[in-house]
N, C-alpha and C positions, 0 to 999 in steps of 0.2 A: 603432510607437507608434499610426497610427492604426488597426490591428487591437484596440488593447485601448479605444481610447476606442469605438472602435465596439460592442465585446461589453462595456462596462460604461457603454453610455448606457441612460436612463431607459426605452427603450421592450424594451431586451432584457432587464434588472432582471425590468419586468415581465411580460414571456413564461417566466423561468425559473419568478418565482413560481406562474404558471398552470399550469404543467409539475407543477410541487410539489404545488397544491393537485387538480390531473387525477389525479393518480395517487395522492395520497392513501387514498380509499375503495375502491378496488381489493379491497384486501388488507385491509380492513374487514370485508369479507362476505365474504372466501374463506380464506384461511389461516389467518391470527390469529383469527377468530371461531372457526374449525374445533378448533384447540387451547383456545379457552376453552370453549365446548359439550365438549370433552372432558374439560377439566377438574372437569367438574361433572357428568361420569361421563353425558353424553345418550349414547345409542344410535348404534352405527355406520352403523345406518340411518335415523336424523332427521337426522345429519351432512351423508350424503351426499346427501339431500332438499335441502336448504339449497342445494344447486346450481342450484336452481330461482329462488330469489331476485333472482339476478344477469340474468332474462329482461332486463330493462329493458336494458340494453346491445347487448343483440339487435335489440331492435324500437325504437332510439330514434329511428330513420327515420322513423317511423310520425307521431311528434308533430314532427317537424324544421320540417316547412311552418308550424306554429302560431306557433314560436318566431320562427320570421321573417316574419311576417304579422302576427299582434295583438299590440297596444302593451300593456304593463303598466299596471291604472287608475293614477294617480297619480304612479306615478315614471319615464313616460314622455318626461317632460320630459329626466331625466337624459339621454335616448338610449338604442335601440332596444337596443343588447346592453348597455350600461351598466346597464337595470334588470331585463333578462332576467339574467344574470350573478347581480346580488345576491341578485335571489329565489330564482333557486337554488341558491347558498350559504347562504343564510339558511337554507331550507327541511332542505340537509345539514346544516349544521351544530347544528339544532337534533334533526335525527333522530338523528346518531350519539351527542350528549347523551343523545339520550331513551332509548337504548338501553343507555346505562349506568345508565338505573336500576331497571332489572329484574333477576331473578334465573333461568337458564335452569333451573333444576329447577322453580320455580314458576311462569315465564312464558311458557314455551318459542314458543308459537304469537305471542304479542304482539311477542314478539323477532324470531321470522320476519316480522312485518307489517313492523315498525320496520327490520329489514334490507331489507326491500323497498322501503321507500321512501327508504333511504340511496342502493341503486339506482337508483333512477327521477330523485333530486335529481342524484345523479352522473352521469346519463348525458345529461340537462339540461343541466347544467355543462358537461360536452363537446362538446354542439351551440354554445352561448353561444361558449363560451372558444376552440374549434377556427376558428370563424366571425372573432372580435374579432382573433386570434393574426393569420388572413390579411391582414384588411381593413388592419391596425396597418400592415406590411409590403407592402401590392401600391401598385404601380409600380416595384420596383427586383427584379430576379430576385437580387441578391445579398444583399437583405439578406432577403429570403422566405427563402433559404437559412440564412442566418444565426439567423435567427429561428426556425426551423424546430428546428435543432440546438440551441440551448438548450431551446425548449420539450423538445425529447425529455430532453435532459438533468434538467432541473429534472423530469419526469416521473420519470425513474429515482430520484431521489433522495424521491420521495414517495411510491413503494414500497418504499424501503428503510425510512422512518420509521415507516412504517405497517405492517412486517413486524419484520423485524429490531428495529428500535425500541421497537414495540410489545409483541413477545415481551419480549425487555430488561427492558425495566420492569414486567411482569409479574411478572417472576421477586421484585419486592421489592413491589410492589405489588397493589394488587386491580384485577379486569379495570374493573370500574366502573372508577374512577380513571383507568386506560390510555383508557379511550375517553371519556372526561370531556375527557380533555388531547387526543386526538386530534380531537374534536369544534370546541374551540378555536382547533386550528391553522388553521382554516378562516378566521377573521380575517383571516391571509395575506392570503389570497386578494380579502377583501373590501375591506382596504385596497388592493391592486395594482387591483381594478378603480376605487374613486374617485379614485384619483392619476392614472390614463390617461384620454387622453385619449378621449374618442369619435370614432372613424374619422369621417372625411366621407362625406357622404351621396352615393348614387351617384342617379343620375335612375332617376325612380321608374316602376319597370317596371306595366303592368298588370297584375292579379292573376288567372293564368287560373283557372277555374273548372268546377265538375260534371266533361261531357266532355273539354272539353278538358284537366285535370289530368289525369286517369286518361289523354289519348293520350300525352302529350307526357313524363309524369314518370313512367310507368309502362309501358304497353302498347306503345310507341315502341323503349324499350332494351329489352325483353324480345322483341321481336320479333327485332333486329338482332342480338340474343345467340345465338338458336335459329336463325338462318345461319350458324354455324358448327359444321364439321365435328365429330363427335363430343361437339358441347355437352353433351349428358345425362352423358356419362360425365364431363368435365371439371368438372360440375356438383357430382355425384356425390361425387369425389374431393376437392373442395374441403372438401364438409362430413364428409368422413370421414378425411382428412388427419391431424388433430392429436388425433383419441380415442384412440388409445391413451395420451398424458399425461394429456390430458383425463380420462382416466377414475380414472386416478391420483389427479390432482390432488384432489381433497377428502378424501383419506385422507391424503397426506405429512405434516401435522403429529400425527395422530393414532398412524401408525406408529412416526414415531421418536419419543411418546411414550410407547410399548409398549417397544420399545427400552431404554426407562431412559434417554436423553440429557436434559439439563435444559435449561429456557429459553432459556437464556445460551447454551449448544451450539447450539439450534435455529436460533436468531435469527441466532448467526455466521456458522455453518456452512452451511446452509441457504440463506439469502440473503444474505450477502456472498460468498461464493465462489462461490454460484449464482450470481449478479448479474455477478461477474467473468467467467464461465465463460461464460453468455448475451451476452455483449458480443463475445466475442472467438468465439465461433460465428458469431455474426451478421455478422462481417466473414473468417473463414472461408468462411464460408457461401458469400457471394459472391464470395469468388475463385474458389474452386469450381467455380461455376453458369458464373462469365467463362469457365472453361477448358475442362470436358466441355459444355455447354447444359445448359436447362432441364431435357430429359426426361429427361437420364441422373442430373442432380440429384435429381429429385423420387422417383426410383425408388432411388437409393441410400439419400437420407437416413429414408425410409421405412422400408425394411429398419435402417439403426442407430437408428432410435426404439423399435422392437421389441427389439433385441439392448439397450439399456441400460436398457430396462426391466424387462428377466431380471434386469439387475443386484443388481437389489433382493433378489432371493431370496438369496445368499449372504452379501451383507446380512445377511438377517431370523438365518443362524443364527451368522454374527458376533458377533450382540449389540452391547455397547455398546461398540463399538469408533470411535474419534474418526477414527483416519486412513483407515478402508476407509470412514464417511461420507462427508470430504471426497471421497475417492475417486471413488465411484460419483455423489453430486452434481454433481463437477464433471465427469465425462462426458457425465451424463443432461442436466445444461443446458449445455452443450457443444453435443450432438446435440441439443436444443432450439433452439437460435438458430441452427442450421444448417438447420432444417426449417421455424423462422418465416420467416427469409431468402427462400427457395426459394418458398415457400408465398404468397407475399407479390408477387413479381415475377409469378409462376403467373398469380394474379388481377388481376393490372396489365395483362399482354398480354392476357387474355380479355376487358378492357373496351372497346366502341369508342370511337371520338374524336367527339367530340358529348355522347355521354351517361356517363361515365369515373364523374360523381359519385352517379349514381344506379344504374348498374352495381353500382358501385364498394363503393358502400354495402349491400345486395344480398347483395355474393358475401363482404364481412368482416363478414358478420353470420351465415353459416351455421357459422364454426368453435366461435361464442361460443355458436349455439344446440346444437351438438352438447356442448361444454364441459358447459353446466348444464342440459340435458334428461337427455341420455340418460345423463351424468355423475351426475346423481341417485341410482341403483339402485346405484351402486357399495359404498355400504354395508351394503344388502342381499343381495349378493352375497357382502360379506365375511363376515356375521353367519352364513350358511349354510356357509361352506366355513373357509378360513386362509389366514393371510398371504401363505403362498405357490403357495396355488393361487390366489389372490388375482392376483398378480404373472404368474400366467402366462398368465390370461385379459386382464389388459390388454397383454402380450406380441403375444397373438394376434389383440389387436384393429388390431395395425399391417397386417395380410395385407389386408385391402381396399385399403388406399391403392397396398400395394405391386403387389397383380393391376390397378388400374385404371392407375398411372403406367408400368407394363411393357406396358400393350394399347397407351397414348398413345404408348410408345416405340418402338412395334414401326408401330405404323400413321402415325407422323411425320406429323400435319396440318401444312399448309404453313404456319399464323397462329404455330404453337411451333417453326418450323425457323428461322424469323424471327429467334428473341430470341439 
């Protein structure tokens, strides 16, 4: 009994809703936008440009010190994440509005501005919301825990709305509409931050300054990074880890609607089984990693992100075939969540103790910029060649991670014999 009053008191209510409304925009400016620029016939190469968009996730480090240092004019009364929080929900909520009321044949670039700043509100929200989720929860290591696991939860379930959901309603609706209503749902989120309360204030640190910011928040952990053994290469590997999906990724709604599968198909099949498939990777994953370590992980799962992204190819001549979809989807995010896993502990051990959050922040921000940099060209590449030579170039792009996780495996630094 007191397991359920504890997950359904007021302050984990609102960590799920945080959860909901974090992961909401995600899939705003990546999937589901991808399937509507396609449905209004843009180019496979504006598509996969549109990669670019989602920088803001990348570099939200950059503006993280601002959000926690200047007070918002006027509503700073509310509390320091209380009116950072609303502004930018506000700010989202008004941008994926304003996004549904253009048209991509006739506004294409405006659309990209307005995705870009659904970014930038969202990756805002995450500093806010990531920061308030702690503060809500610190002094008790179990309920940080607790708290923790619905936030991811309530996250999952606001990429299923905003993906699945959103295709769904597509399918009888107009996109306008769909992101009218998803623009909305940010309400949530506005209400869960006035209802919470504002964390207590911790004694107020000096704010360092010029040099010293750049020793102490920057120059500091990047030094104590580059003592360790084979850094460049571990470096390396992190940000070339996950291109092979990554490269994928802004073509998957466009394929399979080449394929001939409808909305309704996409939206199920696609991310609810993916969704299911990525859950149970991810705890695969790390039994896994508990059994053989780290290095034998990182070099296996490597190698099957390559092999299930062949998948696709007999796939493509498939057709519209429902059960060799679920198929190959739930492999591909299968060996996804076993490679986010992996990937993820990787960059845990490579941070030191002191500086974890500015490491930290750093090394998970090189996957996202490989994601939507070099993910960009992926439609240019398809416009020149097909689907499935398409499929065997992002195949091929698994071979880096796998030669650098096979050098780390053979050369055993003592910091990854550790985990």
């Amino acid at each position: 009994m007191g397991n359920k009053k504890r997950f359904f008191s007021k302050e984990m209510l609102i960590a799920l809703v945080f959860g909901i409304v974090s992961g909401l925009p995600l899939a705003l400016v990546f999937g589901t936008l991808s399937l509507w620029l396609k449905d209004f016939g843009v180019a496979y190469k504006t598509i996969g440009a549109f990669s670019l968009i989602r920088l803001p996730y990348s570099f939200k480090w950059l503006w993280a010190p601002v959000v926690e240092n200047i007070k918002v004019p006027f509503l700073h009364k509310m509390g320091k994440r209380k009116s950072w929080a609303l502004v930018s929900q506000f700010g989202l909520m008004m941008s994926i509005i304003g996004i549904s009321c253009f048209n991509p044949n006739e506004n294409i670039l405006v659309i990209a501005f307005v995705a870009l700043l659904i970014s930038f509100f969202s990756a805002t929200q995450d500093i806010v919301l990531d920061a308030f989720r702690v503060e809500m929860f610190l002094g008790s290591n179990k309920k940080e825990v607790d708290g923790a696991t619905v936030y991811v939860l309530g996250y999952r379930f606001g990429c299923v709305i905003s993906s699945a959901g959103a295709i769904g309603l597509a399918s009888s609706l107009p996109w306008s509409v769909v992101y009218f209503i998803m623009g909305c749902l940010i309400l949530l989120g506005m209400g869960a931050v006035i209802l919470a309360e504002e964390p207590e204030k911790t004694k107020d640190r000096a704010v360092l300054r010029s040099k010293k910011i750049w020793k102490y928040t920057v120059l500091r952990p990047l030094v104590l990074f580059m003592q360790k053994k084979y850094w460049g290469v571990a470096l390396v590997l992190v940000f070339v880890y996950r291109l092979s999906d990554a490269y994928f990724g802004p073509m998957a709604y466009p394929f399979y609607d080449d394929l001939g599968f409808s909305k309704i198909e996409i939206a199920y099949i696609s991310k609810l089984y993916g969704m299911f498939a990525t859950i149970i990777g991810g705890i695969l994953g790390g039994l896994i990693v508990n059994k053989i370590g780290i290095l034998k992980g990182l070099f296996v799962f490597a190698i099957l992100q390559g092999v299930t992204n062949g998948l696709f190819i007999p796939l493509y001549y498939a057709g519209h075939n429902v059960l060799f979809l679920i198929f190959t989807i739930s492999l591909e995010n299968l060996t996804s969540g076993m490679a986010t896993t992996v990937i993820i502990a990787f960059m845990s051990i490579l941070c030191s103790k002191g500086y974890t959050a500015t490491q930290y922040a750093i090394l998970s921000s090189l996957p996202g910029f490989t994601r939507d940099v070099f993910a960009s060209s992926s439609g240019v590449v398809l416009e020149f060649t097909s689907w499935p030579v398409f499929f065997v170039i992002s195949s091929l792009l698994a071979l880096p991670a796998v030669v650098l996780s096979w050098f780390l495996l053979k050369k055993r630094p003592d910091y990854l014999l550790k985990a």
